[in-house]
C-alpha positions in Angstrom: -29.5 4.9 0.7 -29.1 7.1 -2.7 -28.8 5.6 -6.1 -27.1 8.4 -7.5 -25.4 8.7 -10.9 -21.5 8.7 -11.4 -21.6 12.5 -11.6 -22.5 13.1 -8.2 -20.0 15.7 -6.4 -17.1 13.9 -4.7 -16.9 13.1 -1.1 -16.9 10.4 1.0 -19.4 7.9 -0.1 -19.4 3.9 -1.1 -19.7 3.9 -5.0 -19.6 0.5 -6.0 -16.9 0.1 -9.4 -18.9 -2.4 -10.8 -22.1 -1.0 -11.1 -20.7 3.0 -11.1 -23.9 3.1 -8.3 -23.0 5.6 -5.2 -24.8 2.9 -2.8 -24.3 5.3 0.2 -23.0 9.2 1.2 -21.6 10.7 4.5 -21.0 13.9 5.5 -17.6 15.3 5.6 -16.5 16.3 9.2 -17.1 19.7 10.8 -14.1 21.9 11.8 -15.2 21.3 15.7 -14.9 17.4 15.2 -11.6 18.2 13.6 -10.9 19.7 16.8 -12.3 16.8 19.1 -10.6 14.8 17.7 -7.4 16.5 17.7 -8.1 17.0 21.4 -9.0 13.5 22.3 -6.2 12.1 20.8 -3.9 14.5 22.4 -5.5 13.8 25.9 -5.5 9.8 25.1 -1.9 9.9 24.5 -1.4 11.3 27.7 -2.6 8.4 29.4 -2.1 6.2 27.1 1.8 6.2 27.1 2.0 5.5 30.9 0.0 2.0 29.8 2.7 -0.8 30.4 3.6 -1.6 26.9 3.0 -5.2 27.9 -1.1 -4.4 28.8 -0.8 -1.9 25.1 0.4 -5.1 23.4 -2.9 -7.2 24.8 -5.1 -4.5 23.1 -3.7 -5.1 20.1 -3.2 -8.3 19.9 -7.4 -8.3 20.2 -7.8 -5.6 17.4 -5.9 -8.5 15.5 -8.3 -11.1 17.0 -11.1 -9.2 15.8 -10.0 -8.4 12.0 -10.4 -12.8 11.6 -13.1 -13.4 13.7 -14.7 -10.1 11.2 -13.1 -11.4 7.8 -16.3 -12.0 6.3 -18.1 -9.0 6.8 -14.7 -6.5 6.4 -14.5 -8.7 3.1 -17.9 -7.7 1.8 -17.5 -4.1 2.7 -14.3 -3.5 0.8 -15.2 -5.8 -2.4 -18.5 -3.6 -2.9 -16.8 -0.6 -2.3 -13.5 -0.5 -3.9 -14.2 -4.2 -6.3 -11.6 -6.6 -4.5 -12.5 -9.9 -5.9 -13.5 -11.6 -1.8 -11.8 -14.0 -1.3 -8.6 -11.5 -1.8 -10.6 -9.2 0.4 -11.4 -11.6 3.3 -7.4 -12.8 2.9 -6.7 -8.7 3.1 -8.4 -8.8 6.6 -7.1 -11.9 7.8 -3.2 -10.8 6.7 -4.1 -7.9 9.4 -4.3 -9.9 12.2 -0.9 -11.2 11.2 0.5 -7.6 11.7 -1.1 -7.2 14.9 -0.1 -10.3 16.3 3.6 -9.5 15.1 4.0 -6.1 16.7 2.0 -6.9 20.0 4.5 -10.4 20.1 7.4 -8.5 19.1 6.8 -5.1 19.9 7.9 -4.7 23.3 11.2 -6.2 22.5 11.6 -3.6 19.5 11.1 -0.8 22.1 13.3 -2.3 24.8 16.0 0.4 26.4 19.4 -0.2 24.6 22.5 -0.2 26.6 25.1 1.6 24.5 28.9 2.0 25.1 29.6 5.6 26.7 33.7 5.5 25.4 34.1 8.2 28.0 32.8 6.9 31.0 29.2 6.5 32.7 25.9 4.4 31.2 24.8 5.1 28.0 21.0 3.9 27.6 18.9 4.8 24.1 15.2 4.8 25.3 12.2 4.1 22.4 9.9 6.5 23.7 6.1 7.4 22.0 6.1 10.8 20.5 2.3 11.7 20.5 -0.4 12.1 18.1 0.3 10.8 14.6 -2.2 11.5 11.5 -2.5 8.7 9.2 -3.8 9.4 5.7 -4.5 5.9 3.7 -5.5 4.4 0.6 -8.4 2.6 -1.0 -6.6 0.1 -3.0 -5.6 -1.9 0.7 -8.3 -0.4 3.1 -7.7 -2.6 5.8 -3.7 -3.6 5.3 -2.8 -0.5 5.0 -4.2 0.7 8.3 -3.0 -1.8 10.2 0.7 -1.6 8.9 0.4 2.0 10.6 -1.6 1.9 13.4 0.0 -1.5 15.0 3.8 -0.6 16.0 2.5 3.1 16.6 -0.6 1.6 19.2 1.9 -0.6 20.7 4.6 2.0 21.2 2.5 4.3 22.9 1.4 6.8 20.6 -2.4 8.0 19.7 -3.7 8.4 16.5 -5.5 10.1 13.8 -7.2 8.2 11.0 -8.4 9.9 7.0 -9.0 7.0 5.2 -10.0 7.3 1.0 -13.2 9.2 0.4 -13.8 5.9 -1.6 -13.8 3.8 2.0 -15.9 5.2 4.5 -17.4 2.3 5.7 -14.2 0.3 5.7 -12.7 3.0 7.8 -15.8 2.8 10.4 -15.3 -0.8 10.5 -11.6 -0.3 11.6 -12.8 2.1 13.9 -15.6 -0.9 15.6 -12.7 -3.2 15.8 -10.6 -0.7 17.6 -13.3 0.3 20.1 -14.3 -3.0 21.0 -11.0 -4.4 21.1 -10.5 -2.0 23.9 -8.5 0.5 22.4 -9.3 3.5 24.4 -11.4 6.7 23.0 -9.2 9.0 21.5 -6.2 6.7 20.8 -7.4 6.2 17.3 -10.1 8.5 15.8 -11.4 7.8 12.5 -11.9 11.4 10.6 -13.6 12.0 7.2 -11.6 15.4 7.1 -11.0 17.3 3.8 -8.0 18.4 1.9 -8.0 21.6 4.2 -8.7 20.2 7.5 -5.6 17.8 6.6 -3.5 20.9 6.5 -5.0 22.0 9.5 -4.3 19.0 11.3 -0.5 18.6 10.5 0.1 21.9 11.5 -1.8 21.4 15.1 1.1 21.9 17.2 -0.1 18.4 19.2 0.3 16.3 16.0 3.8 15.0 15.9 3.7 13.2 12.5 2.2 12.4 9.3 2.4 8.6 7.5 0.8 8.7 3.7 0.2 5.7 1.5 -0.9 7.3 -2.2 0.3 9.1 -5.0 3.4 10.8 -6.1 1.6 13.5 -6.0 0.3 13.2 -2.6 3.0 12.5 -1.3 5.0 15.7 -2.9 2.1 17.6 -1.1 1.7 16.3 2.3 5.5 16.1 2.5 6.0 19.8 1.7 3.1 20.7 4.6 5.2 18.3 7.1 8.3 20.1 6.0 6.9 23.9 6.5 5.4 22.7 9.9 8.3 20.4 10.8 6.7 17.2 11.5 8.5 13.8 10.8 6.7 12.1 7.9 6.5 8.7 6.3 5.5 8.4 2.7 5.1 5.2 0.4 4.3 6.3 -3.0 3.8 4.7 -6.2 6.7 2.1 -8.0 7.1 0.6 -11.3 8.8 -2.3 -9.9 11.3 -4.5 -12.6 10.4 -8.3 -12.8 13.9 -9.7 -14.2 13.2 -13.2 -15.9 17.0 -14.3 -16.8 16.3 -17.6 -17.4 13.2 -19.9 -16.5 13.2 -24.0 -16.8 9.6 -24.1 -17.3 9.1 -20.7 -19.0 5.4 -20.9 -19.4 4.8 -21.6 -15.6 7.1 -18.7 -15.1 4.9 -16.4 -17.2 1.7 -17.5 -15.8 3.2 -16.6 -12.5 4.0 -13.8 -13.4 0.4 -13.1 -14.4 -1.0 -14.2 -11.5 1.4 -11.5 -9.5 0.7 -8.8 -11.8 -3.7 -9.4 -11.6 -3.4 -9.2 -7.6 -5.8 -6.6 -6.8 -6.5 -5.9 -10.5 -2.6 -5.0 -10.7 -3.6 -2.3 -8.5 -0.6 -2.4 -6.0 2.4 -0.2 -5.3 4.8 -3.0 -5.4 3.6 -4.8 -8.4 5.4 -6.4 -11.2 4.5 -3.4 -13.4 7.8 -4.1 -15.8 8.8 -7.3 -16.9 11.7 -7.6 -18.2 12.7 -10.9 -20.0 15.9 -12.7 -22.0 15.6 -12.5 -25.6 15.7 -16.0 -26.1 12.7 -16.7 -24.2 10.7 -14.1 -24.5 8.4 -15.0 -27.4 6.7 -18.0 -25.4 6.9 -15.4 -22.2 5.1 -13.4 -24.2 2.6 -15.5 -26.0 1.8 -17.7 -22.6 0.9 -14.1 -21.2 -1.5 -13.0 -24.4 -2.9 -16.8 -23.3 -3.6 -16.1 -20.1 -4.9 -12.8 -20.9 -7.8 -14.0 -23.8 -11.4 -14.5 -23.7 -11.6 -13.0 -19.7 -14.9 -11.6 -19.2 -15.8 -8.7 -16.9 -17.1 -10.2 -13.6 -18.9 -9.2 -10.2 -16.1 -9.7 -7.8 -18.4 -11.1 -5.0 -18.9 -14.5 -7.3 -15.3 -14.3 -8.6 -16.7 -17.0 -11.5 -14.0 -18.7 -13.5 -13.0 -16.9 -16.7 -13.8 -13.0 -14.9 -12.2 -10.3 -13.8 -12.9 -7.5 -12.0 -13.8 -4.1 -12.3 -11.0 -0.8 -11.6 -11.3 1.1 -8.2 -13.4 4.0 -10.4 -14.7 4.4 -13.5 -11.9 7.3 -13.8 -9.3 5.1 -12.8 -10.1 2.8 -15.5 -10.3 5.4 -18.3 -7.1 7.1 -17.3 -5.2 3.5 -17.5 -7.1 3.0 -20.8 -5.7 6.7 -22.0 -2.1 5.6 -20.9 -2.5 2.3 -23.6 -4.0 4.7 -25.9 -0.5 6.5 -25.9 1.3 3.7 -26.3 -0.2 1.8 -29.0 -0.3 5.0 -30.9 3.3 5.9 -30.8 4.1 2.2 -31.8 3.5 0.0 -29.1 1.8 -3.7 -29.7 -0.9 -4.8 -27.8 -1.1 -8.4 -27.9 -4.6 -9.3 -25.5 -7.0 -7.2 -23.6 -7.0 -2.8 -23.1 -10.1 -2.5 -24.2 -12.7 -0.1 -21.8 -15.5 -2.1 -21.4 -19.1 0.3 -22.0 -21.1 1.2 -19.4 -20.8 2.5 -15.8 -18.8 0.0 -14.2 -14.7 0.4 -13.9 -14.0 -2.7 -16.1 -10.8 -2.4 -18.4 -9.8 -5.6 -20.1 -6.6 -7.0 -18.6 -3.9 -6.5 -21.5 -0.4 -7.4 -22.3 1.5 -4.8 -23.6 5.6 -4.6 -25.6 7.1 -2.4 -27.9 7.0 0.4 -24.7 9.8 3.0 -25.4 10.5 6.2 -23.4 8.7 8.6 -25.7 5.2 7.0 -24.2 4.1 7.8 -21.1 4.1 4.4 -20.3 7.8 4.5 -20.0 7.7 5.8 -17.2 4.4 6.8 -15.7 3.4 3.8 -13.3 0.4 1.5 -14.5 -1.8 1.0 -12.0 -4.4 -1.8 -13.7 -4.8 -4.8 -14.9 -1.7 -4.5 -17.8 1.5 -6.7 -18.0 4.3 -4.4 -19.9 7.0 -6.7 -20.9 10.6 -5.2 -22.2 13.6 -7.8 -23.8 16.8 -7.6 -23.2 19.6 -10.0 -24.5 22.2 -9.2 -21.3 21.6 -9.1 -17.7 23.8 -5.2 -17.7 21.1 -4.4 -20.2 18.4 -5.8 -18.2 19.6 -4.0 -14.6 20.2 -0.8 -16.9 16.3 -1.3 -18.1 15.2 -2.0 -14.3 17.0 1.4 -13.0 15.6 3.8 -15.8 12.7 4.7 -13.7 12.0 7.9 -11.5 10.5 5.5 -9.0 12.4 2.5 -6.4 9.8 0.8 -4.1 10.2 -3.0 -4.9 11.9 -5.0 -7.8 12.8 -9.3 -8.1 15.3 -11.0 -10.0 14.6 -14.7 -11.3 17.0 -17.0 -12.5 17.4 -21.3 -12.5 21.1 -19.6 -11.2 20.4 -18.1 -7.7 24.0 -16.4 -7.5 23.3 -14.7 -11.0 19.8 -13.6 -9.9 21.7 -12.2 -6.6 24.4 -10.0 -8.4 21.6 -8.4 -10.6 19.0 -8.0 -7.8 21.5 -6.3 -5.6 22.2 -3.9 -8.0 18.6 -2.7 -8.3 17.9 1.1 -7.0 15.0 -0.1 -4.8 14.0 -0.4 -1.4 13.0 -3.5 -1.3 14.8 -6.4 -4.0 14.0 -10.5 -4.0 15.8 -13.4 -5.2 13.3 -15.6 -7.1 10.2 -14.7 -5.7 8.9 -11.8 -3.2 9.1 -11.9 0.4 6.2 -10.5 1.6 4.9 -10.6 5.7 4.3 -8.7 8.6 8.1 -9.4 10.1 9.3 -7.9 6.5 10.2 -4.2 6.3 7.8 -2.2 2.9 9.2 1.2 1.7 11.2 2.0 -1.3 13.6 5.2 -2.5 13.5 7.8 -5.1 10.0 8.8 -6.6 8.3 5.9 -4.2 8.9 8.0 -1.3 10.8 7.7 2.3 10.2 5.3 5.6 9.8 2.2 6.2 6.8 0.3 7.6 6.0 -3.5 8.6 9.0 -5.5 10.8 11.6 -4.4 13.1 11.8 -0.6 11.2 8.2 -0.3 11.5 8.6 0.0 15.3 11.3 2.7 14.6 9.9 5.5 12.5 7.8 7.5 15.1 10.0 7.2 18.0 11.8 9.6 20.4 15.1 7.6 20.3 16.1 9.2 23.7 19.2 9.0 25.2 19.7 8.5 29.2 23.1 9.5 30.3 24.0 8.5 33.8 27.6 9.8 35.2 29.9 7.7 37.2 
């Protein structure tokens, strides 16, 4: 175990964001386990698709077994090293066995043969076939949800796959890859690899590898789609989002801030789909406003494995928590008001105090870069046109939700949002739900009935009369 400073050289390792301490370091893999595992996957899928997709659906209904029966140790892993307050990080493992036990209940009906009409004559049947080996390249702000929302419809379908978790997760990624082991997954139908940025290359183009899914960046996502494209793989990608939070009208409009709040601090507001931009009606946006700034005061940086009362906790990195604070910087200094919180707290850990910020207008960045912290950025509007006009100016379209005491008026405006995903007085979230937005947040969809349908060889079986 090294206790190295903050300016180690990058690579996979556990650095704890609350002390800045890299706890632990592994070594990056070699290009000949690149290759194993490349080659075992290829030669699991081989055998692995002629598995009854009943007996594939047992094995994963174990690896979801295993992620509750594990919660407390997964949760301790991921809290230390990405700073998941726990009990959110034991409810993160627990949530996987949900989406597990959805695609190995569900699963094989998702992937039945479908009978279609042949107009001209004959049987028509569209078979859901596997298509192979599938590299997955995952986040650290979800290290366990955001496997499994991956690797569950692809395992049951048939196909192998190919794991690069965060640099920022390695042991979160070996756990997954205990569960899937002892679950009885078998070897080479899902390889964790702690590859680089070139072996990832490398891999998509390996004429085995069938497809790419990314959860990350814009960025990321621009480049691992334009490596799919040259190489012609299928890819999924579920970038970032700056998701509108439409509050038309609330009966108890402190309750509905503090809600609000509550949504926006999930994961220290570090998720894709958050409520990044609230937009609320004139008239009730000053007490909106205020019981936010309330709920914002006096909160003191925290160790997210006590979670005390009156804490919060720390940013995924000491760099993400200075960029966020750089992004409020350029706000406040073109005109923006900060009414609680943004301040970086001093010393090594990746605390930034959680903030509430208005007066945002599109010459700061924070117009329309996405916030991904601890900050609630509320916009007024005195119309619902000008508050779906406000939602829509965005380069991004994962999520967005529409409140109102008026269900009907919250409808009309939430079905005119550019997203992926739009809600009706509150957000439906679950394993039977389908996740994926539009624009700038990327293409695909993972999690319900389209999860099962991404990687697929939709095959069609033609029988003549």
């Amino acid at each position: 175990m090294t206790t190295t400073s903050q300016s180690t050289k990058l690579g996979y390792r556990v650095q704890n964001p609350a002390t800045g301490e890299v706890v632990e370091e592994f070594p990056t893999a070699t290009d000949a386990q690149i290759q194993d595992a490349l080659t075992a996957a290829h030669e699991a899928y081989l055998s692995w698709r002629e598995v009854p997709i009943a007996e594939r659906a047992k094995v994963v209904a174990r690896v979801g077994q295993l992620f509750t029966e594990r919660a407390d140790e997964l949760a301790a892993i991921i809290t230390e090293e990405m700073g998941k307050p726990l009990s959110q990080s034991k409810g993160e493992a627990e949530f996987c066995t949900e989406i597990f036990d959805y695609f190995a209940t569900e699963g094989p009906a998702l992937a039945a043969d479908q009978e279609i009409k042949a107009i001209g004559g004959g049987r028509a049947v569209i078979e859901k076939r596997p298509v192979g080996v599938l590299l997955g390249i995952m986040p650290w702000n979800y290290p366990y949800y955001q496997v499994a929302r991956f690797a569950a419809p692809n395992l049951v379908l048939g196909n192998t796959i190919i794991l690069k978790h965060a640099e920022t997760c390695p042991r979160s990624a070996l756990a997954i890859q205990q569960i899937m082991d002892d679950a009885g997954v078998p070897a080479g139908a899902y390889v964790n690899v702690f590859a680089s940025h070139g072996q990832i290359e490398d891999i998509i183009a390996d004429e085995r590898v069938q497809g790419v899914s990314l959860t990350g960046s814009e960025r990321a996502g621009a480049a691992i789609g334009a490596i799919a494209g040259r190489n012609l793989k299928k890819a999924v990608l579920e970038l970032g989002g700056s998701d509108p939070y439409v509050v038309l009208d609330a009966a108890d409009v402190k309750a509905a801030a503090a809600a609000a709040w509550e949504t926006r601090m999930e994961n220290t507001g570090q998720a894709c789909n958050s409520n990044k931009r609230m937009i609320v009606m004139e008239d009730i946006y000053d007490e909106f406003v205020a019981e936010l700034a309330r709920q914002a005061q006096n909160l003191k940086p925290g160790n997210p494995a006590e979670e005390a009362p009156g804490t919060f906790a720390p940013l995924s990195s000491r760099a993400a928590a200075e960029g966020l604070a750089e992004q409020l910087r350029d706000a406040v200094n073109k005109g923006a008001t900060l009414h609680a919180g943004g301040r970086l707290v001093d010393g090594p850990g990746a605390y930034l105090e959680p903030a509430v910020l208005t007066g945002v207008t599109p010459e700061m960045r924070a117009w329309h870069e996405e916030l991904f912290g601890p900050v609630a950025v509320v916009y007024k509007v005195s119309s619902d046109e000008e508050a779906l006009k406000l939602a829509n100016d965005t380069p991004y379209g994962l999520g967005g939700a529409v409140f109102s005491t008026d269900t009907e008026r919250a409808r009309a405006l939430a079905e005119r949002l550019e997203v992926g995903m739009t809600n009706v007085n509150g957000v439906g979230e679950g394993a039977d739900l389908p996740f994926g937005g539009v624009k700038r947040s990327g293409f695909g969809r993972e999690l319900g009935p389209l999860g099962m349908d991404e990687f697929v060889n939709k095959r069609l079986l033609y029988i003549a009369e």
